[in-house]
C-alpha positions in Angstrom: -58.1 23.9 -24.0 -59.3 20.8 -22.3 -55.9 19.1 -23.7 -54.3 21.4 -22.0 -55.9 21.6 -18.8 -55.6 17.4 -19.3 -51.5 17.4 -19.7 -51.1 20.3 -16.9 -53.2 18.3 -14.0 -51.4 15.0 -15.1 -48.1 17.2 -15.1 -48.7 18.3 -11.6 -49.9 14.6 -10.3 -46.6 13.1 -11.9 -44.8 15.8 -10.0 -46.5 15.1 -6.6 -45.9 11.4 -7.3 -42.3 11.9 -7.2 -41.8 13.9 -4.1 -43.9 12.0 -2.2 -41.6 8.9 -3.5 -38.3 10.7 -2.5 -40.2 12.3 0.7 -41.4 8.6 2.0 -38.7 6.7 3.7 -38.5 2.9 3.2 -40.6 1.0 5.5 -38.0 -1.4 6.9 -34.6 -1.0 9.0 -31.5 -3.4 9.5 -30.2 -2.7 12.7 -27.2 -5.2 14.0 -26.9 -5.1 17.7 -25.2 -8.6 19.4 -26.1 -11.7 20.8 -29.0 -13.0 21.8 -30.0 -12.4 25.0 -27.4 -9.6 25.6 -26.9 -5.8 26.0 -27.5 -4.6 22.7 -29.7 -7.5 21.3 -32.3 -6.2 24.4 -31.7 -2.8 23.3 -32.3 -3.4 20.0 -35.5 -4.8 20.9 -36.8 -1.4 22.8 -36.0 0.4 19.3 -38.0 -2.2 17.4 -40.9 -1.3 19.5 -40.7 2.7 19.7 -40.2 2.6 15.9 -43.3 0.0 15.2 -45.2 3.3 16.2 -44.5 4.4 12.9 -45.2 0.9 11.1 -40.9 0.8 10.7 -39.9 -2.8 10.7 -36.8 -2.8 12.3 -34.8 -6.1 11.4 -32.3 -7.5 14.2 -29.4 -9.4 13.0 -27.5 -11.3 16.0 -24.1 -10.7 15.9 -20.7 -11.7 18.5 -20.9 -7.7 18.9 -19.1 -4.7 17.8 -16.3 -6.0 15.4 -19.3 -7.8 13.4 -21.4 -5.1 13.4 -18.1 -2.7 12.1 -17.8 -5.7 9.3 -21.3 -5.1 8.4 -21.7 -1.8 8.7 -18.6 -1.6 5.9 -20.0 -3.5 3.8 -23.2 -1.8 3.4 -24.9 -4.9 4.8 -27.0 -3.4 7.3 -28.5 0.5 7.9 -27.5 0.7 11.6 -25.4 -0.9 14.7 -24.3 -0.3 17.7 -20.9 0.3 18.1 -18.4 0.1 21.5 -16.0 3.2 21.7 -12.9 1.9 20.1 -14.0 0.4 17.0 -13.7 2.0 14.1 -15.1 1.8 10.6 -13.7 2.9 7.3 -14.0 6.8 6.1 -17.0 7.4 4.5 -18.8 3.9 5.7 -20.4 5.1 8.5 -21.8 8.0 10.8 -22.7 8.2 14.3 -26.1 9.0 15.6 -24.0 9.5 19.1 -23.3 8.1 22.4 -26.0 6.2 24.2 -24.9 5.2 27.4 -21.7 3.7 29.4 -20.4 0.2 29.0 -18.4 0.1 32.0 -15.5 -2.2 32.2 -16.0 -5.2 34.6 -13.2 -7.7 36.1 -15.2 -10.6 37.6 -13.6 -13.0 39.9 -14.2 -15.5 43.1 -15.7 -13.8 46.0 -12.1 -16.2 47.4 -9.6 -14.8 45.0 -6.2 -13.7 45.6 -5.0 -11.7 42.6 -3.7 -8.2 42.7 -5.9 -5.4 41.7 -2.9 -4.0 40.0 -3.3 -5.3 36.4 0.2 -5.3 35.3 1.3 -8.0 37.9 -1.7 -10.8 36.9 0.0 -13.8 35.9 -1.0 -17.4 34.8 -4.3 -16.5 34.9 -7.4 -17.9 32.9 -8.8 -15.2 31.7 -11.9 -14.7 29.1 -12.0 -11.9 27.1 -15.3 -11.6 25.4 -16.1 -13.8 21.6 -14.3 -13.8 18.9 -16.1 -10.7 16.8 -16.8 -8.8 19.9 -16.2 -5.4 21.1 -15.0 -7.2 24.3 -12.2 -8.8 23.3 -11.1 -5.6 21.2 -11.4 -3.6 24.5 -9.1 -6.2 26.3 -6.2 -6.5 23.7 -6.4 -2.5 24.0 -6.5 -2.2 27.8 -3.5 -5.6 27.7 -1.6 -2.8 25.9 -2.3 -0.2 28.2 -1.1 -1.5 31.2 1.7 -2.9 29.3 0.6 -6.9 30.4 2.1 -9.1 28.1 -0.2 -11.7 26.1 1.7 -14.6 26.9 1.7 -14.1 30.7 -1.6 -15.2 30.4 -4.5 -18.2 29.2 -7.2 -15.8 27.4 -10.3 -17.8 26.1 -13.0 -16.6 23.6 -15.7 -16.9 25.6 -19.2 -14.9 25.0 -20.5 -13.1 28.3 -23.2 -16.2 29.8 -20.4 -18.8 29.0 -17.7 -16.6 31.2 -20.3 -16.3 34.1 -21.2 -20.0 33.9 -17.5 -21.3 33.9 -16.3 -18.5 36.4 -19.3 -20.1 38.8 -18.1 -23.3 37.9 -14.3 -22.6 39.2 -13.1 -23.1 35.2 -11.9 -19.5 35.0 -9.7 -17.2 37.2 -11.3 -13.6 35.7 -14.2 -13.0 33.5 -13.7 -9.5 31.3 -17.0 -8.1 30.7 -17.7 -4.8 28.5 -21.3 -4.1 28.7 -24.7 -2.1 29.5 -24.7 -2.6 33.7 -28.6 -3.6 32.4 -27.4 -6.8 30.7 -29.8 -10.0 32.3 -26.4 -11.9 32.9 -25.1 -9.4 35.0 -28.2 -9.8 36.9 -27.0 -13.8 37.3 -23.6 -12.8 38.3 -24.0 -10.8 40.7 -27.1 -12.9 42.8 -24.1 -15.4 43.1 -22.2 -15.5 46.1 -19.4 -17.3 44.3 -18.5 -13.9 42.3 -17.6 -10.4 42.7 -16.0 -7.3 41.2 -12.0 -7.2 41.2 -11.3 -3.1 41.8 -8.8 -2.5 40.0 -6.0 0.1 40.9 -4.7 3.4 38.9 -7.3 3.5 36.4 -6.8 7.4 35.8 -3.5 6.0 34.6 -4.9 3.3 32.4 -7.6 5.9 31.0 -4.5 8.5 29.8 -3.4 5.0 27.8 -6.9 4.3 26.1 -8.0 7.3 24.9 -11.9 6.1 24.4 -12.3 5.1 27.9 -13.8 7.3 30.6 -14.6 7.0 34.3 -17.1 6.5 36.1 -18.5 5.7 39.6 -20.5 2.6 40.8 -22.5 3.6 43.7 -22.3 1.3 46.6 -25.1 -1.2 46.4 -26.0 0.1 43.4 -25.9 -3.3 41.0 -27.9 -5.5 44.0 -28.7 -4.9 47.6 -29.3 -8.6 48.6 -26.0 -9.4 48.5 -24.8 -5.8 48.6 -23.0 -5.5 44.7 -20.4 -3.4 44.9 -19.7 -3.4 48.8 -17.9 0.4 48.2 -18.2 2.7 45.6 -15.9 1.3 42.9 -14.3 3.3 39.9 -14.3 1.7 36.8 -13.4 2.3 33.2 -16.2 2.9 31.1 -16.8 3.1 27.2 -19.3 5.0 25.3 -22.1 2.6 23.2 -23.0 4.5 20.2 -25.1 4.3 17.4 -23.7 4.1 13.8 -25.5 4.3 10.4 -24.9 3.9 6.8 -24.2 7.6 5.2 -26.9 6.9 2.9 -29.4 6.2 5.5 -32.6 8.0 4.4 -33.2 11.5 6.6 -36.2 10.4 8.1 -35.2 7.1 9.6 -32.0 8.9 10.8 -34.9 11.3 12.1 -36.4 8.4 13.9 -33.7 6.6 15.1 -32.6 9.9 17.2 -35.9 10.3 18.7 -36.1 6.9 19.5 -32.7 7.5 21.2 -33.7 10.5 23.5 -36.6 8.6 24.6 -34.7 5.4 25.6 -31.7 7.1 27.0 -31.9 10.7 28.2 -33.0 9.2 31.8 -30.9 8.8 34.5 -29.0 5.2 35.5 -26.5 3.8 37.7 -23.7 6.0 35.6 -25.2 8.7 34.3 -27.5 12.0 35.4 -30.6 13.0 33.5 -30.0 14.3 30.2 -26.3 13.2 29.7 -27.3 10.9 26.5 -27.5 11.1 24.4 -24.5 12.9 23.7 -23.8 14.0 19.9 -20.5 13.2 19.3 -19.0 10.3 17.4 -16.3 8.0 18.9 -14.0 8.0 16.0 -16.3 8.6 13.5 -18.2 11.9 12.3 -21.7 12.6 13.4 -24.8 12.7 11.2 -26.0 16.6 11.0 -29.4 15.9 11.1 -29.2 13.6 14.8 -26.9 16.1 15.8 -29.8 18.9 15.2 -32.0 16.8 17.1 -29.9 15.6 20.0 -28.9 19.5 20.2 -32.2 21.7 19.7 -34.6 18.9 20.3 -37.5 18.4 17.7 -39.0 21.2 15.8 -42.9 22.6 16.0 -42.9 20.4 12.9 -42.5 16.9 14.5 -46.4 18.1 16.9 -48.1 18.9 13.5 -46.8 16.9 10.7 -45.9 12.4 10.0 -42.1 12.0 11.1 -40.8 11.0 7.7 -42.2 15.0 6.5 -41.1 16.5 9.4 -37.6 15.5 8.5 -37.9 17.0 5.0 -39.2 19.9 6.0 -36.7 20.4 8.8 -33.8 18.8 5.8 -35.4 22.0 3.3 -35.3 25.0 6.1 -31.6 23.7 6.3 -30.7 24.0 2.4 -33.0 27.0 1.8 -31.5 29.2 5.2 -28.3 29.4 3.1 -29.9 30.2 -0.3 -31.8 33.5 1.7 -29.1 35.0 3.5 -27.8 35.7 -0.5 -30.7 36.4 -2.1 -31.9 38.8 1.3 -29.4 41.6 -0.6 -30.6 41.4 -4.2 -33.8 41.2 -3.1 -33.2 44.8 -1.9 -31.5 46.3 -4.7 -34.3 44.7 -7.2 -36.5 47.3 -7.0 -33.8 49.7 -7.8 -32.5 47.8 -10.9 -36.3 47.2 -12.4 -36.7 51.3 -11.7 -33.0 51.8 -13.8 -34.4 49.5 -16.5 -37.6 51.3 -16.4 -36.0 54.9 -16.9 -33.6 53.6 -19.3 -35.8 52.5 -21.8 -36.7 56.6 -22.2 -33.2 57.9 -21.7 -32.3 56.0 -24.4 -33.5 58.6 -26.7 -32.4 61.3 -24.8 -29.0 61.1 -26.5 -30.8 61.5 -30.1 -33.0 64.0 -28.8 -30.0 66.0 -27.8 -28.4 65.2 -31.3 -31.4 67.0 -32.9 -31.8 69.9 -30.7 -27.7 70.4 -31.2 -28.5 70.5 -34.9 -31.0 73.2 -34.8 -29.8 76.8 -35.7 -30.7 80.3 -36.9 -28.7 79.1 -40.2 -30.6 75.2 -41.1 -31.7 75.8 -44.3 -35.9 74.9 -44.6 -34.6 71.2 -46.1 -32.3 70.5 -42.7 -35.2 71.8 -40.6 -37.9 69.5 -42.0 -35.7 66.5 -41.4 -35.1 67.2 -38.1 -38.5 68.0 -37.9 -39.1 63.7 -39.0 -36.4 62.6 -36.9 -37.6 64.2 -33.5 -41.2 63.0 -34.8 -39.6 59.7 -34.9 -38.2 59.8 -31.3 -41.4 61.3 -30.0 -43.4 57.9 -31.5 -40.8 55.5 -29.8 -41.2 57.1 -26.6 -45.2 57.0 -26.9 -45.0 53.4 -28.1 -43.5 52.5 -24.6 -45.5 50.4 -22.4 -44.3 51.8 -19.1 -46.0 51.6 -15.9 -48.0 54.3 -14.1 -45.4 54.9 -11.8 -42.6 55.4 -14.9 -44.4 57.3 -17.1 -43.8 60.8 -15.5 -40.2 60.1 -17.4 -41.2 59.8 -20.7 -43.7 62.3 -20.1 -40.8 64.8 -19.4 -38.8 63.1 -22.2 -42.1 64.2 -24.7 -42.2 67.8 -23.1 -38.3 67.8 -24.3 -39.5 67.3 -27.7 -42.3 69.6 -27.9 -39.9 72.3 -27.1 -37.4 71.6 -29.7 -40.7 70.7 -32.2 -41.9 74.2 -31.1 -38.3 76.0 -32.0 -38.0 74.3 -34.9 -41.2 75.5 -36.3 -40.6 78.6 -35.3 -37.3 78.9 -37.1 -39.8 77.0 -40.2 -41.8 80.1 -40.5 -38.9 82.9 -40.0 -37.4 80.9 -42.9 -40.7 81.4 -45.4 
């Protein structure tokens, strides 16, 4: 017995071992964002800090931006990245956790320029279009296209955001192209300097309709610096989505804590966006996790208040898988009762058909012989009905199968002694 007890406690510790195994998430978390001392890389740094909370180590890899962090992401190098609208990544290489804020599109130029603020008319310009790897310089050969500027007309440099600023300020440039978070510390140094300011830019509902990832949105007067006023009138720019994007196999409750992480840094309201527009659960050309969406959606469960993150997500991941499973088993479950009572009454009306067979048998002409084997047969029936193990509740049928059979016992005695 003590073996027993022995092999079924060590059965049951094996057992708990293993969930808890699948249940715990891994403790660490490679997130690509860009370079140093930009946008995402300062982002990235705000979700290594919520998610040390929870003892994650979240690893930042410095990249030139979104096209490395696409690279990456496809080959399964790192768990997460942030993503511009416009890049894409192979099927089944990626999800998205969802937008996270506007990247707004920025022409910088000499507070003396003279250049048009239609862009299909710039020529012989020196232009920088973000690094070589960035989601800049993807954004500019798609909005190039969109206006229909040819490549040629122009001198486009890879240069990274600080080195555009520095060698616009130092007269080395004509336009700097900037696609980033209007929180970015370089932004901060461009637009202190008097020596450069924002180039509007005309039709850009026209330019939108040609980029299909790009939205609009407004810059409030002043609202980038007051001291000098940055913009001087409410501009409209083009603006792209950030998102976030994992790796498919991302474990549940680090997708879990990623998401919460996001709602915390980005459901407030900024220079482009109200109060609760982000996160927004969509994916920019690529699908979106279920269980972010859930959470961006419906918020966190009762679960998240009561229970460690990494269970909470299981137990929300279970409700999920088992809801289906219930809606199909809610009907059987109904008609179970009925097919154990069937199974129940069947077992006696089995014999109902020989019981029938006996009492169809007996006659005013069985000779003594016939009468006394029916007389063992029905005996026989009467013992297999006893024998029955039937609940309280089933045994009124066998009771009126055995009444039956003490009729047709009683008949055939009767007919027994009219025969002597």
């Amino acid at each position: 017995m003590r073996i027993w007890i022995a092999l079924t406690t060590l059965t049951v510790a094996l057992c708990i071992a293993l969930v808890v195994s699948v249940l715990l998430p891994p403790k660490t978390l490679s997130l690509a964002a860009g370079a140093r001392g930009g946008a995402y890389a300062l982002m990235a740094e705000r979700y290594r800090d919520i998610l040390a909370r929870d003892d994650i180590d979240v690893q930042i890899l410095y990249t030139n931006g979104s096209v490395d962090n696409a690279e990456l992401l496809t080959l399964g190098a790192v768990d997460a990245a942030f993503l511009q609208a416009g890049i894409t990544v192979p099927p089944g290489k990626a999800e998205a956790i969802g937008g996270l804020f506007y990247e707004p599109m920025l022409f910088l130029v000499r507070s003396d320029h003279q250049l048009p603020s239609n862009p299909a008319l710039w020529r012989d310009l020196q232009i920088s279009r973000g690094a070589l790897g960035s989601g800049t310089a993807a954004a500019f050969a798609d909005f190039r296209e969109a206006v229909g500027l040819p490549e040629a007309d122009n001198k486009e440099l890879e240069l990274g955001a600080a080195q555009s600023i520095f060698a616009l300020q130092a007269g080395g440039l004509d336009m700097a192209f900037l696609v980033s978070s209007i929180e970015a510390p370089y932004l901060s140094q461009a637009f202190n300097s008097d020596e450069i300011t924002l180039l509007p830019l005309s039709y850009t509902q026209a330019i939108a309709r040609h980029m299909e990832y790009a939205d609009i949105v407004d810059i409030p007067v002043g609202a980038i610096a007051l001291d000098p006023v940055q913009p001087t009138e409410t501009q409209h720019v083009l603006a792209l989505k950030a998102q976030m994007a994992i790796d498919p196999k991302l474990h549940p409750a680090l997708v879990n804590r990623l998401t919460m992480a996001a709602k915390e840094l980005h459901a407030g309201r900024d220079i482009l966006s109200e109060r609760g527009a982000f996160p927004v659960a969509e994916g920019i050309g690529m699908p979106e996790n279920n269980v972010a969406r859930q959470l961006i959606e419906t918020g966190p469960s009762t679960w998240h208040n009561l229970l460690p993150y990494w269970m909470a997500a299981q137990v929300n991941r279970l409700f999920l898988l088992i809801l289906p499973i219930l809606f199909l088993l809610l009907p059987l479950l109904r008609i179970a009762p009925m097919i154990y009572s069937y199974f129940r009454g069947w077992q006696v009306w089995k014999h109902y058909s020989h019981i029938r067979e006996i009492e169809a048998k007996v006659s005013d002409s069985s000779s003594a012989k016939d009468l006394k084997r029916l007389a063992k047969a029905l005996d026989s029936v009467d013992r297999k009905i006893s024998q029955l193990r039937l609940p309280p509740a089933y045994r009124q049928t066998a009771y009126h199968a055995r009444m039956h059979i003490d009729l047709v016992r009683k008949r055939i005695g009767q007919l027994r002694v009219d025969a002597k």
